[in-house]
DODO-798582 format. One record per atom (N, C-alpha, C): residue in one letter; x, y, z; atom name. Coordinates in Angstrom, 3 decimals, decimal comma, m for minus. Last residue first. Layout:
BEGIN
  tike        c1        c2        c3  torlo
     A         X         Y         Z     CA
...
END
This chain:
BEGIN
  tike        c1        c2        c3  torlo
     X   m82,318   100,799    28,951      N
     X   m81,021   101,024    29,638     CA
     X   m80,894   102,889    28,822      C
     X   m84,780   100,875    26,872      N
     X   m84,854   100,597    28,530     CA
     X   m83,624   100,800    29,101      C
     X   m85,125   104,400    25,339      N
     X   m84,572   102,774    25,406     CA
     X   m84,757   102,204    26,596      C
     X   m86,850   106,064    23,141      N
     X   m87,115   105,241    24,325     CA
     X   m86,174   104,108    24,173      C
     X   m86,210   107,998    20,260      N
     X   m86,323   106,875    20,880     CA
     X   m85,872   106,524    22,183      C
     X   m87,341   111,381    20,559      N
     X   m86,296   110,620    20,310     CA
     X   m86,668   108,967    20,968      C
     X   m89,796   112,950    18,583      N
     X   m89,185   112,458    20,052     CA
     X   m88,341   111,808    19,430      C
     X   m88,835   115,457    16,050      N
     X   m89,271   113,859    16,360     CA
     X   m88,708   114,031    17,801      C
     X   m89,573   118,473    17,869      N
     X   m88,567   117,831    16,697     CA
     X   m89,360   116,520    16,825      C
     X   m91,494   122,319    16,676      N
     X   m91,076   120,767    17,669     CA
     X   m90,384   119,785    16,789      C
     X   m90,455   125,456    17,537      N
     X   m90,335   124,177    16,363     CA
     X   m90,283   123,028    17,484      C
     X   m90,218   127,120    19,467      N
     X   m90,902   126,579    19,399     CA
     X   m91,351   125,300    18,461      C
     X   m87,488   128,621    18,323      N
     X   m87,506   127,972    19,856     CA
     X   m88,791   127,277    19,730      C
     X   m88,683   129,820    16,498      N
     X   m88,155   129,274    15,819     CA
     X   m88,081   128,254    17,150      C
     X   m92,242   131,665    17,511      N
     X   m90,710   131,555    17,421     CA
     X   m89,864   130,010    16,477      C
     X   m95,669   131,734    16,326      N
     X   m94,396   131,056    16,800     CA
     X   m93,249   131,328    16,456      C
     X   m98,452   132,725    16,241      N
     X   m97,292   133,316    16,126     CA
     X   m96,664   132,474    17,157      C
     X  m101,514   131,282    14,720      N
     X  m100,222   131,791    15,615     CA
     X   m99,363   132,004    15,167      C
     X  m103,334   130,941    12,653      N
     X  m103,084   132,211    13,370     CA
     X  m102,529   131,816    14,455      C
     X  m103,913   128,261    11,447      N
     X  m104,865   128,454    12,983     CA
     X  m104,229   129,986    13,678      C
     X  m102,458   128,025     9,263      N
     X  m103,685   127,982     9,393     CA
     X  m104,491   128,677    10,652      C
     X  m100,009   128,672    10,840      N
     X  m100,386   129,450     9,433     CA
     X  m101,998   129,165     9,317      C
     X   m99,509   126,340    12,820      N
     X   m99,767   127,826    13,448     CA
     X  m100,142   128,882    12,032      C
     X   m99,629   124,236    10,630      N
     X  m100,784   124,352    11,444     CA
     X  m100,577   125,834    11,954      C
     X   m97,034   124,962     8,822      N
     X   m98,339   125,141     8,612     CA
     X   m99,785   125,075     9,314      C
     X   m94,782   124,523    11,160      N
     X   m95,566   125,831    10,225     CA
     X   m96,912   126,300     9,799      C
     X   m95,880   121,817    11,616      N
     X   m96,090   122,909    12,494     CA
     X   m96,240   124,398    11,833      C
     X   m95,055   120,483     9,510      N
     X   m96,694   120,340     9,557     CA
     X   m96,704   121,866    11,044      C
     X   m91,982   121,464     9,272      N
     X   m93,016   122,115     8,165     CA
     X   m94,480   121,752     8,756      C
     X   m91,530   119,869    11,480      N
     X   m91,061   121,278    11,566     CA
     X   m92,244   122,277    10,587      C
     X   m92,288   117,481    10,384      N
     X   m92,783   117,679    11,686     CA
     X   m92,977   119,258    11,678      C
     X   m91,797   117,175     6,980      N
     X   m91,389   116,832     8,394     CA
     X   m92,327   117,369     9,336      C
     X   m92,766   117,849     4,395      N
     X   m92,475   116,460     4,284     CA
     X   m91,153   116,347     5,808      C
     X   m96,235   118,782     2,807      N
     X   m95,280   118,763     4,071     CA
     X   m94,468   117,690     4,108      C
     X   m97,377   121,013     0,466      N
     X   m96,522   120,195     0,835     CA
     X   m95,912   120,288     2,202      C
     X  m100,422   123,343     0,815      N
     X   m99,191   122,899     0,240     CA
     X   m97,971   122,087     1,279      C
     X  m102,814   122,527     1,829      N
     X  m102,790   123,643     1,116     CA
     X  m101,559   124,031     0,135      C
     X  m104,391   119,701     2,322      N
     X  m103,844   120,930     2,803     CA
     X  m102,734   121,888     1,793      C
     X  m108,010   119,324     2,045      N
     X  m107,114   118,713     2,010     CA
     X  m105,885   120,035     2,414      C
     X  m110,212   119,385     4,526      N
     X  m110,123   120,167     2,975     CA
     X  m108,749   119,662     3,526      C
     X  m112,808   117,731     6,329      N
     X  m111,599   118,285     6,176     CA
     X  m111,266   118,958     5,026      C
     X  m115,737   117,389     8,776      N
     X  m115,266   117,659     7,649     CA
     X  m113,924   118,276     7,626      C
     X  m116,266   116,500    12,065      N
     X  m116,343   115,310    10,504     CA
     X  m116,063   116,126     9,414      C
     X  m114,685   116,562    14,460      N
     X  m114,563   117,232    13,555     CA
     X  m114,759   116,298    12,348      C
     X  m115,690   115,928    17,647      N
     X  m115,335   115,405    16,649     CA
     X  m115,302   116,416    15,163      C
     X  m116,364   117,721    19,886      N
     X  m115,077   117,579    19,604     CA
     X  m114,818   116,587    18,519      C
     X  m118,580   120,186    20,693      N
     X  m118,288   118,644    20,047     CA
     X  m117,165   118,711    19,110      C
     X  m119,318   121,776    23,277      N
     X  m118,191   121,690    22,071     CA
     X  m118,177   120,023    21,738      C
     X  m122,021   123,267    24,765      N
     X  m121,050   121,967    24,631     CA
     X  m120,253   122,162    23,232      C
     X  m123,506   125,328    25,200      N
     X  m123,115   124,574    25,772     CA
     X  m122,621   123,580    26,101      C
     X  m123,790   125,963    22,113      N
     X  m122,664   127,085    23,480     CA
     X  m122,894   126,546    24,992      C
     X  m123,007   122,904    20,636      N
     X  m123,897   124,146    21,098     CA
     X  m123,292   125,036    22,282      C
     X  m121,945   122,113    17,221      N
     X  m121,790   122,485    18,634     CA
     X  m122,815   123,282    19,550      C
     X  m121,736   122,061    14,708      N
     X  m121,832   120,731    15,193     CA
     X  m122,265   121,047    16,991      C
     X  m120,528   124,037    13,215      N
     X  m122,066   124,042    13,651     CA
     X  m122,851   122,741    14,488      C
     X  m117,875   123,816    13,466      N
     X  m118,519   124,459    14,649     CA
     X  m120,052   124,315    14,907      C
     X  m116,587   123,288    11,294      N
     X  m117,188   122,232    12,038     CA
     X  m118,132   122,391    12,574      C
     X  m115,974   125,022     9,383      N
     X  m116,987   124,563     9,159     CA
     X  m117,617   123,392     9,984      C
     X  m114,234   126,673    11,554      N
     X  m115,361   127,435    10,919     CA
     X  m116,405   126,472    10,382      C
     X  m111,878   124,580    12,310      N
     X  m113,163   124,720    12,911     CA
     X  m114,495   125,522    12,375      C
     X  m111,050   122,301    10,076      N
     X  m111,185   123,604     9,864     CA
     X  m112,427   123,741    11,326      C
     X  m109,084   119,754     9,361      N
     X  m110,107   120,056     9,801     CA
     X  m110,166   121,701    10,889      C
     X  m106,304   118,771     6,798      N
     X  m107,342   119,464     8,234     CA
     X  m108,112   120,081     8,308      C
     X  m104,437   116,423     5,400      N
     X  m105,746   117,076     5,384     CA
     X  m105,676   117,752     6,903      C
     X  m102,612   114,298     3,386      N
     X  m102,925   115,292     4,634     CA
     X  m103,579   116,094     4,929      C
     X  m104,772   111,563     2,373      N
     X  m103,548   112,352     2,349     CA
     X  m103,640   112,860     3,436      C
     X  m107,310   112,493     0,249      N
     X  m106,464   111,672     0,953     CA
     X  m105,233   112,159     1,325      C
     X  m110,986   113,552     1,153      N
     X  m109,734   113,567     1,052     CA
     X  m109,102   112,271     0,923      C
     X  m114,322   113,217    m0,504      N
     X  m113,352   113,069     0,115     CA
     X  m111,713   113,334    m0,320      C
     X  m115,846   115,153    m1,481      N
     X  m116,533   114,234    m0,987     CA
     X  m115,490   113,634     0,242      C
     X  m114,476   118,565    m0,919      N
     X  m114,746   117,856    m1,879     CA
     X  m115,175   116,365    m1,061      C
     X  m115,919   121,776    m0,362      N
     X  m115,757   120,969     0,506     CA
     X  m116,046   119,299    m0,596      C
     X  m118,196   123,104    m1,356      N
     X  m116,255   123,529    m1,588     CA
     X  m116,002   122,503    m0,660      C
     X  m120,069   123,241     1,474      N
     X  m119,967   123,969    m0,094     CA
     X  m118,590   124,188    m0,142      C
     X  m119,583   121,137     3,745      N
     X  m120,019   122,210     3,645     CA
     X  m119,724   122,423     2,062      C
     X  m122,133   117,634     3,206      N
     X  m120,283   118,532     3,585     CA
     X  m120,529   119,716     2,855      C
     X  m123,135   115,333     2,822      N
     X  m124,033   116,898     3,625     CA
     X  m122,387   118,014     3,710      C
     X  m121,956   113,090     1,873      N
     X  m122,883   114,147     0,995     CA
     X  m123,301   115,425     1,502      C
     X  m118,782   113,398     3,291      N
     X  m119,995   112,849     2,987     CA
     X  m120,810   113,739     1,800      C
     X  m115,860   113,414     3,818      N
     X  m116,678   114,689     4,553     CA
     X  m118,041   113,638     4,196      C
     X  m113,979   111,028     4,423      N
     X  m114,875   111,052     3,840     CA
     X  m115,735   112,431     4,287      C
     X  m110,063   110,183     4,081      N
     X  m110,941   110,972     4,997     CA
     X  m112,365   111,094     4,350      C
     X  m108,325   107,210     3,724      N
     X  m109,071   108,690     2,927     CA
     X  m109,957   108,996     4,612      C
     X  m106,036   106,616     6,447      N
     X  m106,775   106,246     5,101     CA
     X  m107,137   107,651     4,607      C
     X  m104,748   107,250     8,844      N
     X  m105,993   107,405     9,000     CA
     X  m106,968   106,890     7,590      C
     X  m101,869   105,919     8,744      N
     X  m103,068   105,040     9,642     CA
     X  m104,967   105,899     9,459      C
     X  m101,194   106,903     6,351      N
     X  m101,152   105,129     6,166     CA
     X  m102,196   104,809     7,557      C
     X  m101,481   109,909     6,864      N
     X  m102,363   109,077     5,579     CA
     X  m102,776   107,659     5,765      C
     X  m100,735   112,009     8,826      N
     X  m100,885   110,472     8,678     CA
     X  m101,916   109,541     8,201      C
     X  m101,478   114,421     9,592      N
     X  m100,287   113,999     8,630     CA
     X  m100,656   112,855     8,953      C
     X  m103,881   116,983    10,595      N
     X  m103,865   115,954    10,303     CA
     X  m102,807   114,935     8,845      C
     X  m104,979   119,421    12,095      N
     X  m104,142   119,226    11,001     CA
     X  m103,754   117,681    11,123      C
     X  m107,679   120,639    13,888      N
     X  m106,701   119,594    13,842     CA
     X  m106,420   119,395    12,415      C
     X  m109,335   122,407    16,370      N
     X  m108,887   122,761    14,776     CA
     X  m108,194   121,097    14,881      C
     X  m110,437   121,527    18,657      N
     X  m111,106   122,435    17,866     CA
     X  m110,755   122,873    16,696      C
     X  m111,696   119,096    20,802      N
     X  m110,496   119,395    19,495     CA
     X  m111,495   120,331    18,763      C
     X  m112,286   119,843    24,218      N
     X  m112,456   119,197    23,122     CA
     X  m111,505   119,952    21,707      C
     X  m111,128   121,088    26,838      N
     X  m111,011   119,606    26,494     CA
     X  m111,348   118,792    25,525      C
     X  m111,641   123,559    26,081      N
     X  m112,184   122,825    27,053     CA
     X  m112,462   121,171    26,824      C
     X  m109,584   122,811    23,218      N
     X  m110,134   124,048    24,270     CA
     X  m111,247   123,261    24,907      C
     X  m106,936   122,484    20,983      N
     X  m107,905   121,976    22,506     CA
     X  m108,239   123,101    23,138      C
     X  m105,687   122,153    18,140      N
     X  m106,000   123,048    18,927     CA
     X  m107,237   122,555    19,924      C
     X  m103,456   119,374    16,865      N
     X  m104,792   119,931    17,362     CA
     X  m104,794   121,595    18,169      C
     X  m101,561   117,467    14,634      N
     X  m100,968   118,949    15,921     CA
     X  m102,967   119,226    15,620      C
     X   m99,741   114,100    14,247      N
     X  m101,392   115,618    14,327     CA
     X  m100,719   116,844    14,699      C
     X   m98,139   112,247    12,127      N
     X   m98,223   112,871    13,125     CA
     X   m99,819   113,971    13,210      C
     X   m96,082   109,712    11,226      N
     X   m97,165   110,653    10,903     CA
     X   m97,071   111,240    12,411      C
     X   m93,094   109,218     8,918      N
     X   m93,328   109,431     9,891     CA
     X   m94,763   110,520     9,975      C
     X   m93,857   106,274     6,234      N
     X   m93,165   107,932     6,787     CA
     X   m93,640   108,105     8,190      C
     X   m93,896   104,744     9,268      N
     X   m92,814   104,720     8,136     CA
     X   m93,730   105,281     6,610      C
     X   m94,153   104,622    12,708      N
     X   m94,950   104,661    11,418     CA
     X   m93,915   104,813    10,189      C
     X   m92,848   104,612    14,945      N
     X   m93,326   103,488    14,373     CA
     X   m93,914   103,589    12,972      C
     X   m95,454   107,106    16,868      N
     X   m93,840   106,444    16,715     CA
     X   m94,158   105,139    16,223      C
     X   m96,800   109,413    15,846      N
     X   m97,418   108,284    15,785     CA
     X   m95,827   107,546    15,948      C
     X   m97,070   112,127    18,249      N
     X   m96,552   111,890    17,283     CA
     X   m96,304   110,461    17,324      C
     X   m99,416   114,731    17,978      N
     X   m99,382   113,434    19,001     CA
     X   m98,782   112,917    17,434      C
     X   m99,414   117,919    20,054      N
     X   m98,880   117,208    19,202     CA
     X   m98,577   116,122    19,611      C
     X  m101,927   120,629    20,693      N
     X  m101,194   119,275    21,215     CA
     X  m100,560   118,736    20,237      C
     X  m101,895   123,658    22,430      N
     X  m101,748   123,317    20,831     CA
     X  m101,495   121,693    21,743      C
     X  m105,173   125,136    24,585      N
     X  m103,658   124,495    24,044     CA
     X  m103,189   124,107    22,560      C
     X  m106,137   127,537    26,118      N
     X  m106,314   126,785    24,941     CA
     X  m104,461   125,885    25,031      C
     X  m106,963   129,240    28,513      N
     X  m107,337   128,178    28,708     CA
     X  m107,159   126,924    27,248      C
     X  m105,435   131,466    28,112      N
     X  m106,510   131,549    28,568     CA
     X  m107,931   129,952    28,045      C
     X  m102,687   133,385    29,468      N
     X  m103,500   131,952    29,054     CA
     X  m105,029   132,095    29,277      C
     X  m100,962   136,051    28,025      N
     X  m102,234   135,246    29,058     CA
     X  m103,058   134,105    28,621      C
     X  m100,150   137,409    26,091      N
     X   m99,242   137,171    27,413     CA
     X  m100,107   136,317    28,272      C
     X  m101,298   137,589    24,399      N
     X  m100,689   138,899    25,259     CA
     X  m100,242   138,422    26,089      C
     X  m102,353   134,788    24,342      N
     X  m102,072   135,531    23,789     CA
     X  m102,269   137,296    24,241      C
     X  m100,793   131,174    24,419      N
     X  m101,239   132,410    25,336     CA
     X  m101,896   133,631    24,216      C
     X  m101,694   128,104    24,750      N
     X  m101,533   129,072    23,897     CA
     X  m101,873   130,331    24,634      C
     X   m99,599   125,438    26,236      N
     X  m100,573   126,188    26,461     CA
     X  m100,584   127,280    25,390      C
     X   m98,637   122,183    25,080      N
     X   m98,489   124,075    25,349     CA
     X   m99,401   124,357    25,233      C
     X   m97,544   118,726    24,884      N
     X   m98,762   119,611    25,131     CA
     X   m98,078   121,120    25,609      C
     X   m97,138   115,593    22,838      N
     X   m96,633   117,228    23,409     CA
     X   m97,761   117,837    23,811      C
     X   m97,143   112,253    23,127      N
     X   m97,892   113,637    23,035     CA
     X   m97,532   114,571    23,559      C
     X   m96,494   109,473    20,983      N
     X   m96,054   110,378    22,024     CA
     X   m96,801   111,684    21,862      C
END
């Protein structure tokens, strides 16, 4: 399931969003939260170990940047960005650094993504598990 908000700041959109895509079915429960801007991913925190595995930056991965993760990890736009040209955003993010300290719900991976990525969120903004879909 996928949440989507716009990110304002002063009060004005200006074209970014936060998304949260939460993996239903998974046991622990995983999940992302991304930052989107012209339709490509520009930060992404990343909770779901069992479907994404280790993460591999490679041999060319930025300095401090260990071969690979496991676990929960995110991808930092500062060291992605060079991937990009100011006429296009490439939205794959191949390097991560693992994350910084413990998450063990939804509420906490949100903390910590708006802590990484500089927002300011209210408590009204905590997102919860969707709730299960029934057909009746």
């Amino acid at each position: 399931m996928k949440f989507r908000r716009q990110i304002a700041e002063d009060g004005v959109v200006l074209g970014f969003r936060i998304e949260a895509n939460a993996h239903i079915g998974t046991v622990p429960r995983e999940f992302r939260f991304m930052v989107v801007g012209l339709d490509e991913c520009l930060f992404r925190l990343d909770c779901a170990p069992t479907m994404d595995g280790a993460h591999i930056n490679g041999p060319e991965r930025p300095m401090g940047f260990p071969f690979a993760v496991e676990g929960f990890h995110y991808h930092p736009w500062v060291e992605n960005r060079a991937f990009s040209k100011p006429s296009k955003i490439y939205g794959r993010l191949p390097y991560a650094l693992d994350i910084p300290t413990g998450i063990s719900n939804i509420q906490q991976g949100f903390r910590v993504f708006c802590d990484l990525v500089g927002i300011t969120a209210s408590s009204a903004d905590n997102p919860d598990w969707p709730k299960t879909r029934t057909l009746l």
